[in-house]
C-alpha positions as CSV (number, residue, x, y, z in Angstrom):
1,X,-35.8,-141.2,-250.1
2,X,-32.8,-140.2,-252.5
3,X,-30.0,-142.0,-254.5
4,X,-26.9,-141.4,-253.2
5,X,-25.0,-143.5,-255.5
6,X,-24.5,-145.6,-258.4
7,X,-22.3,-149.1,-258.5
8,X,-21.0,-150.8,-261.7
9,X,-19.1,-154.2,-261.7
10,X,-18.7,-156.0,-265.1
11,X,-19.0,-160.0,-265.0
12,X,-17.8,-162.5,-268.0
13,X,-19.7,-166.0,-267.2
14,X,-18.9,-168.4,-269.7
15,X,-21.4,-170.8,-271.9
16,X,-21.0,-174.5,-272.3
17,X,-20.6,-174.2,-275.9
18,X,-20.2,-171.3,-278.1
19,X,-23.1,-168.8,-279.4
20,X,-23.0,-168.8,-283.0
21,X,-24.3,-166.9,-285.4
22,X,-24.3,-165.7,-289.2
23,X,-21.2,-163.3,-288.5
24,X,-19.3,-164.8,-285.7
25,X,-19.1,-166.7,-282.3
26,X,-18.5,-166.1,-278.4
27,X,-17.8,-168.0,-275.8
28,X,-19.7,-166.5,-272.9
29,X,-21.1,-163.4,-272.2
30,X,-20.4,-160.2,-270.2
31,X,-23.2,-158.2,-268.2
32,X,-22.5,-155.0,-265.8
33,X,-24.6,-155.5,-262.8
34,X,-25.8,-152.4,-261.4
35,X,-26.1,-151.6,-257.3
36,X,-28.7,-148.5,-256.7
37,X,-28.0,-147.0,-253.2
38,X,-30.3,-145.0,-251.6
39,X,-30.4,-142.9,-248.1
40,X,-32.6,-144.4,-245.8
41,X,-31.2,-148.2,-246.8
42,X,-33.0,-150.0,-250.1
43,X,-30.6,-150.8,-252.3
44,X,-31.7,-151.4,-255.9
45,X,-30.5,-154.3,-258.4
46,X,-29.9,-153.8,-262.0
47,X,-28.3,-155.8,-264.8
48,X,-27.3,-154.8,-269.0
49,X,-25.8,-156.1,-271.5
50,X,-22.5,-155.5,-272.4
51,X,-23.8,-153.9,-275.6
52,X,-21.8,-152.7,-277.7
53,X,-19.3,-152.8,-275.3
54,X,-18.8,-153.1,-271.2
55,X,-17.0,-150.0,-272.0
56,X,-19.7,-148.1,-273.1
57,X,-22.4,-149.1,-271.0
58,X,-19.4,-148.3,-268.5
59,X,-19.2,-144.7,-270.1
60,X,-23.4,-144.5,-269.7
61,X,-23.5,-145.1,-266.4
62,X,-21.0,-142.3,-265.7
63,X,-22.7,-140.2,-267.9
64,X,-25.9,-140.4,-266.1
65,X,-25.1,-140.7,-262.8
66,X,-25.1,-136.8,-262.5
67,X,-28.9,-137.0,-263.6
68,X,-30.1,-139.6,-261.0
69,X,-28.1,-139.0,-257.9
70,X,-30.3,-136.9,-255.8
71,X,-33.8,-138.3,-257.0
72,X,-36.4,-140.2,-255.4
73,X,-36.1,-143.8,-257.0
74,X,-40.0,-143.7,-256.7
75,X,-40.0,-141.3,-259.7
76,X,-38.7,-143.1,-262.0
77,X,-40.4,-141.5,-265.3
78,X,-39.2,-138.1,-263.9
79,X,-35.2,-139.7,-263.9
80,X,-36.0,-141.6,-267.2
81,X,-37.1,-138.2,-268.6
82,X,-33.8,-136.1,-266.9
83,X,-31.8,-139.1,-268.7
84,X,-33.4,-138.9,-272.1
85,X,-33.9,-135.2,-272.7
86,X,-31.4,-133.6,-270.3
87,X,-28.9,-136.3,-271.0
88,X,-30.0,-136.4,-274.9
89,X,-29.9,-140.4,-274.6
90,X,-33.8,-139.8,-276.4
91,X,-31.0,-139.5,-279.7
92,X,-29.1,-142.9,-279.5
93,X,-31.3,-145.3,-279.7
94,X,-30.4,-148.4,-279.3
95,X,-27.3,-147.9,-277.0
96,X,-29.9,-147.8,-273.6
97,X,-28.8,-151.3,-271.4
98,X,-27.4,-148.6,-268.9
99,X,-29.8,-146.8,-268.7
100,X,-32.4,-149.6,-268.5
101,X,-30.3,-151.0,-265.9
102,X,-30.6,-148.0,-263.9
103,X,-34.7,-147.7,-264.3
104,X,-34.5,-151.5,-263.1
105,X,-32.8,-150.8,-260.1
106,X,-35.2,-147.7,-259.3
107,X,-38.3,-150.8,-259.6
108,X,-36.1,-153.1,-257.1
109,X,-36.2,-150.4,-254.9
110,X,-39.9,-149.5,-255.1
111,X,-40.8,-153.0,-254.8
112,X,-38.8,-153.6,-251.7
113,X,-39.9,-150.4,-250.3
114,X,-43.4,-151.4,-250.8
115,X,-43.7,-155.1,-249.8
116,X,-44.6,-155.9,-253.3
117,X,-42.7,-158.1,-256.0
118,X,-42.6,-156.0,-259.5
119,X,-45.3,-157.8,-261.0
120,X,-48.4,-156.3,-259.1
121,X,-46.5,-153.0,-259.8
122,X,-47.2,-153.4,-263.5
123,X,-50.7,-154.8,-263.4
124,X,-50.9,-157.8,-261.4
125,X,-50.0,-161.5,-262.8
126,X,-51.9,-162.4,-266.2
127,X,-49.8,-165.6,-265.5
128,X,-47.4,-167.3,-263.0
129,X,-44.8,-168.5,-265.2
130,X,-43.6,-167.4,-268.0
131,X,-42.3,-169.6,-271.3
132,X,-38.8,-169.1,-272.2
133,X,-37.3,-171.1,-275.8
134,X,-34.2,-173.4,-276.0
135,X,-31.4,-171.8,-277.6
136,X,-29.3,-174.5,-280.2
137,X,-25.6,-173.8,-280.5
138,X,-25.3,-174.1,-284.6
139,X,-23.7,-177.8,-285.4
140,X,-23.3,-181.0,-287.0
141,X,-27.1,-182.4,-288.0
142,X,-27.0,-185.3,-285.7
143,X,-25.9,-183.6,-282.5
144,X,-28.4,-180.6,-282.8
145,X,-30.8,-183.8,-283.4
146,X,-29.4,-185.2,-280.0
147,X,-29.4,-181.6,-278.0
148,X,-32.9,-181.2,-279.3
149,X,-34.5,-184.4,-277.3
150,X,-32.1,-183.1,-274.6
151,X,-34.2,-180.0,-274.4
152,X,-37.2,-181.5,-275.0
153,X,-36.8,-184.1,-272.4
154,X,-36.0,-181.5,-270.1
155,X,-39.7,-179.9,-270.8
156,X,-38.6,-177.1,-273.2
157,X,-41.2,-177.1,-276.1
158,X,-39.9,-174.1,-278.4
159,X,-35.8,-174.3,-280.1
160,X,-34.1,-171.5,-281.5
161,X,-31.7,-171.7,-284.3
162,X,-29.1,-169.1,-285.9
163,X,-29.2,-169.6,-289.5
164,X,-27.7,-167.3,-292.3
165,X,-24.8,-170.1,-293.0
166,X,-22.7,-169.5,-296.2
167,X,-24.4,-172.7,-297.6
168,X,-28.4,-172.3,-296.8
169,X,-28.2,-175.6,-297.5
170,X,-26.8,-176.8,-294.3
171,X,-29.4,-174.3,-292.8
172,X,-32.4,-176.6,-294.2
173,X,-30.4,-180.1,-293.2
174,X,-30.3,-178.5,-289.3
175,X,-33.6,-177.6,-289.5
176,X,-34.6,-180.7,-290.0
177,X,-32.6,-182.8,-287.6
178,X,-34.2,-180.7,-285.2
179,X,-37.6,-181.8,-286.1
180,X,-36.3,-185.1,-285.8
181,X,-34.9,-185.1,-282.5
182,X,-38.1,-183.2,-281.3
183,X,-40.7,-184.8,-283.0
184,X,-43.8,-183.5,-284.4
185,X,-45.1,-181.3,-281.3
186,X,-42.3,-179.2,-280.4
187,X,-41.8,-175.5,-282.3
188,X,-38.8,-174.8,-284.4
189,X,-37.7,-170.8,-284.5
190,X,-35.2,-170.0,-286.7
191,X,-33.4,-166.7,-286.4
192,X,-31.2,-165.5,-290.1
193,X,-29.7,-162.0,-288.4
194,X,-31.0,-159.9,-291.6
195,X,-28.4,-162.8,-293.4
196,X,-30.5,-163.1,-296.5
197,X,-32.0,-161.1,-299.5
198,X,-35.7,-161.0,-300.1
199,X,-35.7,-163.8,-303.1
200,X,-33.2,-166.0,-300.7
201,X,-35.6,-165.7,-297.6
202,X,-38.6,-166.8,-299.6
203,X,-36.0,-169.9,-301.4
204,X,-34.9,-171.3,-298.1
205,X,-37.8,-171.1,-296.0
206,X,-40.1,-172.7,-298.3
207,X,-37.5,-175.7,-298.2
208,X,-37.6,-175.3,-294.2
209,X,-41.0,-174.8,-294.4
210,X,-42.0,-178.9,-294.9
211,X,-40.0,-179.3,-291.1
212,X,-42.6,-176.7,-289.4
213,X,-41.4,-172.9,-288.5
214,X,-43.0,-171.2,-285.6
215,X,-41.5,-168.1,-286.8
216,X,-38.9,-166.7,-289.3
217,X,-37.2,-164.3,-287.1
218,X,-35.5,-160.9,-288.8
219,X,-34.4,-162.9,-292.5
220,X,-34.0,-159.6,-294.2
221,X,-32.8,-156.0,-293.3
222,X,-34.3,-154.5,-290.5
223,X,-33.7,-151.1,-291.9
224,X,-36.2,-151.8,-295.4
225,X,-39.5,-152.3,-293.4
226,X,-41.3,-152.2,-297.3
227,X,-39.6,-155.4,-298.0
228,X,-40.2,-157.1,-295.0
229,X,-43.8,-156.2,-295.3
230,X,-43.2,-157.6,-299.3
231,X,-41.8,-160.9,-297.4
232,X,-44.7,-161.4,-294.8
233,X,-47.2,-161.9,-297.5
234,X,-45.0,-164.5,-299.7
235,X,-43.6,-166.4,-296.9
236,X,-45.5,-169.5,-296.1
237,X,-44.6,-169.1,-292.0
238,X,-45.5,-166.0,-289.7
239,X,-42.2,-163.1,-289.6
240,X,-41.1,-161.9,-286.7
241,X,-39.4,-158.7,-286.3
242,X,-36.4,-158.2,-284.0
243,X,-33.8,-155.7,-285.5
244,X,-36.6,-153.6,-287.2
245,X,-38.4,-154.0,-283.7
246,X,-35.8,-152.7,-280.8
247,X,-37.4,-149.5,-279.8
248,X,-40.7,-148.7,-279.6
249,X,-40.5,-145.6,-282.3
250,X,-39.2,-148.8,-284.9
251,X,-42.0,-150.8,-283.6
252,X,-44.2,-148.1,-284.3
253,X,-43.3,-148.1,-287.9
254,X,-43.4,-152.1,-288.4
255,X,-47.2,-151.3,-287.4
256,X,-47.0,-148.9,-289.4
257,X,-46.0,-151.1,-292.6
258,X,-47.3,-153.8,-291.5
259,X,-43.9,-155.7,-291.8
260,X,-44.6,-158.6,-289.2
261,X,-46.8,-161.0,-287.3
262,X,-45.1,-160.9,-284.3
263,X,-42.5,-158.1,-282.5
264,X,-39.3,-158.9,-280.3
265,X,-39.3,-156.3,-277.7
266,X,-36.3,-155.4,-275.0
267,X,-36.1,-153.6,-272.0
268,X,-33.0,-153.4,-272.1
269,X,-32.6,-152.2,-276.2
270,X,-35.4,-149.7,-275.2
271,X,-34.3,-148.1,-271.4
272,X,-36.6,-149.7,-269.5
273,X,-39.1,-152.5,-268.1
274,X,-41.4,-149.3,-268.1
275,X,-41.0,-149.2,-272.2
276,X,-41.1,-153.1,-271.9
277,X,-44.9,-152.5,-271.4
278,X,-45.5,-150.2,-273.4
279,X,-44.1,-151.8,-276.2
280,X,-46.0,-154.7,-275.8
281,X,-49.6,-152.4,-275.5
282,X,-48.8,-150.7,-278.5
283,X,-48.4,-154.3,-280.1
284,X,-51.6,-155.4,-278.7
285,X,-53.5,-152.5,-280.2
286,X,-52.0,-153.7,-283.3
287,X,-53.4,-157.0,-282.7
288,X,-50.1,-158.5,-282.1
289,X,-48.2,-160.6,-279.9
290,X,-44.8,-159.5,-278.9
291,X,-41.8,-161.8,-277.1
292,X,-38.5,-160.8,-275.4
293,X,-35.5,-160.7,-276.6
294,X,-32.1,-160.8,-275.2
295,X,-28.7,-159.8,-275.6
296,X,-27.5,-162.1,-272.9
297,X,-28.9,-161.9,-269.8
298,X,-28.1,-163.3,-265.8
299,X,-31.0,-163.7,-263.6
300,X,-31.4,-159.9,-262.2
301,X,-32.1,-159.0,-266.0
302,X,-33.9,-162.3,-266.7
303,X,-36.2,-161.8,-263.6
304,X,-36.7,-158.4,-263.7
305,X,-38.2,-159.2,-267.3
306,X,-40.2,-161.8,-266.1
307,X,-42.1,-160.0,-263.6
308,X,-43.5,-157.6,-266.7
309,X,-44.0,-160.4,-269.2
310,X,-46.4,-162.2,-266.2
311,X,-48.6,-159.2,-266.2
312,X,-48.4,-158.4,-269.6
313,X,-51.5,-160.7,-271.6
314,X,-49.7,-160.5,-275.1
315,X,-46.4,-162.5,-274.3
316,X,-47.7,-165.3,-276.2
317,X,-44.9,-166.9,-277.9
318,X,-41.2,-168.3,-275.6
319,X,-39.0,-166.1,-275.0
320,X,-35.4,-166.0,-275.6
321,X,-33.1,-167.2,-272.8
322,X,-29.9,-168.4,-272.6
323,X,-30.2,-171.2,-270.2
324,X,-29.0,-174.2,-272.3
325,X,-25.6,-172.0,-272.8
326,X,-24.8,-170.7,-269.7
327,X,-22.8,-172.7,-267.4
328,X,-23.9,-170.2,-263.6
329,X,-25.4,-167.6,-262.5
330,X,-25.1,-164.8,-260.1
331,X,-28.1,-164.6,-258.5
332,X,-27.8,-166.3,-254.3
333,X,-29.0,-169.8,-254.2
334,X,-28.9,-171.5,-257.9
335,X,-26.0,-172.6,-260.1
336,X,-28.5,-172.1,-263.2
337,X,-31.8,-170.8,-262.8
338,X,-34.6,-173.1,-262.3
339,X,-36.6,-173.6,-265.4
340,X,-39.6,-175.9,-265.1
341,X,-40.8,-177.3,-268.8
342,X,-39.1,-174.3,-270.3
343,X,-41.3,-172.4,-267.9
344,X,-39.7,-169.7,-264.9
345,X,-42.0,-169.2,-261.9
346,X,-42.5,-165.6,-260.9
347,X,-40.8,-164.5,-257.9
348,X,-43.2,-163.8,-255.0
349,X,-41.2,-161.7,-252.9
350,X,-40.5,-157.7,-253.1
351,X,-39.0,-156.2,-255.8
352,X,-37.1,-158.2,-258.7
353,X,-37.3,-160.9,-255.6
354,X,-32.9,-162.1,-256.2
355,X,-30.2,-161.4,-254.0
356,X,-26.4,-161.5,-255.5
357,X,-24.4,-164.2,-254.7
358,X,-21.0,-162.1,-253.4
359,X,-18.3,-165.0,-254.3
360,X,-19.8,-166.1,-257.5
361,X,-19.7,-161.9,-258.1
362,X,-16.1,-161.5,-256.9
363,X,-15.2,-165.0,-259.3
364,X,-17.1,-163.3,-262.1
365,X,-15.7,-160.0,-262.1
366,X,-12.3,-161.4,-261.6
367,X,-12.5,-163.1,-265.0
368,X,-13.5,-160.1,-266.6
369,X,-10.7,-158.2,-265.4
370,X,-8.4,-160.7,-266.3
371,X,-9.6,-160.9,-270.0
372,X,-12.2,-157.8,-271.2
373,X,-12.6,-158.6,-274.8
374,X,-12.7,-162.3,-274.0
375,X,-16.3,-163.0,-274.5
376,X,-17.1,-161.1,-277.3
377,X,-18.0,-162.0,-280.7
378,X,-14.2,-161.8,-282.0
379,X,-14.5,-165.5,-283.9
380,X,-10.9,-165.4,-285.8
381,X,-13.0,-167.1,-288.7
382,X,-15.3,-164.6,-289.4
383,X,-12.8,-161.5,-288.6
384,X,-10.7,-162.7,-291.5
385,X,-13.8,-161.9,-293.8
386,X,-14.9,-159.2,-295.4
387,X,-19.1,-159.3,-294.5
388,X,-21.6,-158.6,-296.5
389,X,-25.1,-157.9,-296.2
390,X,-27.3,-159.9,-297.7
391,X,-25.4,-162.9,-298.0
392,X,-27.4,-163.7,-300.9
């Protein structure tokens, strides 16, 4: 079996309400689903983030298609190898959804080809579903309080927050109307986007700390693993890592430092489900759990994950999702995708186990053609600021 071809089309699905962080706001989100076409008939899903740009995972994918037309889709660390070293990718970093898109697809294929859904290629299921967390749109006190028991009524037990406002002191009054629309059991994340100095971090979480953090996600620079190592042992919640963490050489050197309790890990940050595993068995010999994160993600991308992250025993903690903000999907037969108590089932059937639905794709891609830039973080707001790093 070769590839004969690679297929790009861009989709903008809107959210209900906007994504907001410390530096801006979008409306909806933009993936590039990926078709793998082969010459004796699998053909191969794929899905990445439109990050930095559709353009340039559009520019990628041309890039590469040179070094994985003509391959067997079976061998997929030989094309992941052409890619990186041929290709020189192994120098960009953290530019990889295309390419992880394309390794994805190659796994559809095997799967299909083999009668097996992805997750008893990685190792078989550790569990059959896997815990996703409810992602808060930053607002008013009282109506994060109300989308809380929302989210908690719908079986969701973990909430995600973007901090880093100008005034931490709307920061620590959201955190706690959270707790109270909650209550006492559910888990409170709270994610700053490297928005704060050291001395802030350890100021506002202590105040934050009295409505129970799960985890401090990224508070300081990613870049200064010293200091978040500094942080870890004077904060009084545990530290996750996420953009110290997006490849598996930074998550080698947050070991390294020991600059977290926890590491955010991404297929699609680090070119591949493949280096989805690894990631996470280089975190367990560390002793450490590991979640997912996301840049945005449909339910080719989201499955596709899932399937590792159910035969992976260190995904430990939720992981992120955006299924409280998006309003479809484009996988065949759901208008959102079915989370039980914040919970998706592993698919059962070969490969990622989705099938695109064609209108909702040709709707999709329409609206992306008709507005490119009109899902991404282009908040008038923040554009009219000058940003700086750390806020405080």
């Amino acid at each position: 079996m070769r590839i004969t071809g690679i297929e790009a089309t861009p989709v903008a699905v809107p959210f209900h309400e906007d994504e907001r962080w410390a530096f801006g706001a979008r409306q909806g989100m933009v993936s590039i689903l990926v078709t793998l076409r082969t010459d004796e008939g699998p053909v191969g899903l794929g899905e990445a983030a439109a990050y930095p740009s559709a353009d340039i995972v559009l520019a990628v994918l041309r890039s590469i298609e040179p070094l994985v037309v003509g391959e067997d889709p079976f061998a997929v660390e030989r094309i992941m190898k052409r890619v990186n070293v041929v290709g020189t990718w192994h120098h960009v970093k953290s530019t990889s959804p295309a390419i992880g898109a394309v390794e994805m697809a190659c796994w559809d294929v095997v799967g299909k080809e083999c009668g097996q859904p992805l997750v008893n290629l990685f190792g078989g299921r550790v569990r059959d579903r896997v815990e996703f967390f409810y992602y808060l749109s930053r607002k008013p006190p009282a109506e994060l309080a109300a989308d809380t028991a929302k989210g908690a009524a719908a079986g969701f037990r973990t909430f995600y927050l973007k901090v880093g406002s100008d005034d931490p002191r709307e920061d620590v009054e959201r955190v706690a109307a959270i707790r109270d629309g909650g209550g006492p059991d559910v888990r409170i994340r709270v994610d700053a986007n490297e928005a704060w100095s050291a001395a802030a971090a350890i100021r506002i979480l202590t105040e934050m700390h009295g409505s129970g953090i799960e985890l401090a996600e990224q508070p300081v620079s990613g870049r200064n693993l010293p200091e978040m190592a500094y942080l870890r042992q004077r904060l009084p919640m545990p530290l996750l890592a996420n953009e110290a963490s997006w490849t598996r050489w930074d998550q080698l050197e947050v070991i390294r430092h020991a600059a977290a309790d926890v590491l955010s890990v991404d297929n699609q940050m680090d070119g591949g489900l493949l280096n989805l595993k690894r990631s996470a068995g280089m975190a367990e010999t560390a002793g450490l759990p590991v979640l997912k994160h996301s840049l945005g993600e449909l339910g080719v991308a989201m499955y596709a994950a899932t399937h590792v992250m159910a035969a992976t025993p260190n995904f430990t903690c939720a992981n992120q999702s955006y299924a409280s903000l998006l309003t479809d999907d484009v996988v065949a037969g759901v208008d959102a995708l079915p989370y039980v108590d914040g919970c998706l089932e592993v698919p059962a059937t070969p490969g990622i186990g989705v099938e695109l639905d064609d209108d909702k794709v040709a709707r999709y891609a329409e609206a992306y053609a008709k507005d490119p830039s009109g899902y991404a973080f282009h908040d008038p707001a923040a554009m009219a600021k000058t940003p700086v790093l750390p806020k405080f």
